[in-house]
C-alpha positions in Angstrom: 93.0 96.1 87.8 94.5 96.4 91.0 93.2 93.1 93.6 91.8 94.1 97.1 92.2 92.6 100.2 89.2 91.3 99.5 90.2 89.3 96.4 93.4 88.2 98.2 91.3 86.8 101.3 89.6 84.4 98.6 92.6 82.9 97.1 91.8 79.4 96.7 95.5 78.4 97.8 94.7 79.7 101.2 90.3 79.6 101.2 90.7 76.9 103.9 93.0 78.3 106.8 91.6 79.7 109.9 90.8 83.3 109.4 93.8 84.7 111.1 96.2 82.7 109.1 94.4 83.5 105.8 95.0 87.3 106.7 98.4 86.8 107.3 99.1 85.1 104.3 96.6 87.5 101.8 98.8 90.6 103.0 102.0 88.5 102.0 100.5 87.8 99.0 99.2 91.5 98.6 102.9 92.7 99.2 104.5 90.6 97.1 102.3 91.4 94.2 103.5 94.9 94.7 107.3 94.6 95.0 108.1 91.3 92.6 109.3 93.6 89.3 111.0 96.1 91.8 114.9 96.3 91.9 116.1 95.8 95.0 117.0 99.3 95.3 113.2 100.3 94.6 112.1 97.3 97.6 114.6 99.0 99.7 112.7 101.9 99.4 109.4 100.5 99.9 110.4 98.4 103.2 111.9 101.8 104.3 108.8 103.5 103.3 106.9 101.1 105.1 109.1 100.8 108.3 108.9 104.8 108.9 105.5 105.3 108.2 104.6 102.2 111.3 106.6 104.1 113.5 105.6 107.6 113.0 101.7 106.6 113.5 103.0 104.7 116.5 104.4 107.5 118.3 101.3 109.4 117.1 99.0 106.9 118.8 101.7 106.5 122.0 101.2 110.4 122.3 97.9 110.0 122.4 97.4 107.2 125.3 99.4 110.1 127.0 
């Protein structure tokens, strides 16, 4: 079963931070769960995945402050 946000948030390693630094640090934890048995070709990928996909919905929402 695949852990939510959610799940993450309540990790009791980080329970006790201030909210924004429990965020942080559940979405490291979220994408490390997801690229820790990937070759480093296959993270690569992801990062590069990743990286195009924050850029093309910036330009989107650039365009649309326009």
């Amino acid at each position: 079963m695949k852990k939510t946000l959610d799940d993450y948030m309540n990790d009791p390693d980080i329970i006790n931070e201030p909210m924004a630094l429990r965020e942080v640090h559940a979405i490291r934890l979220m994408i490390y769960d997801e690229i820790k048995d990937m070759t480093p070709e296959e993270r690569t990928a992801y990062f590069n995945k990743a990286t195009d996909h924050f850029f093309v919905s910036d330009e989107a929402k650039t365009a649309e402050r326009v």
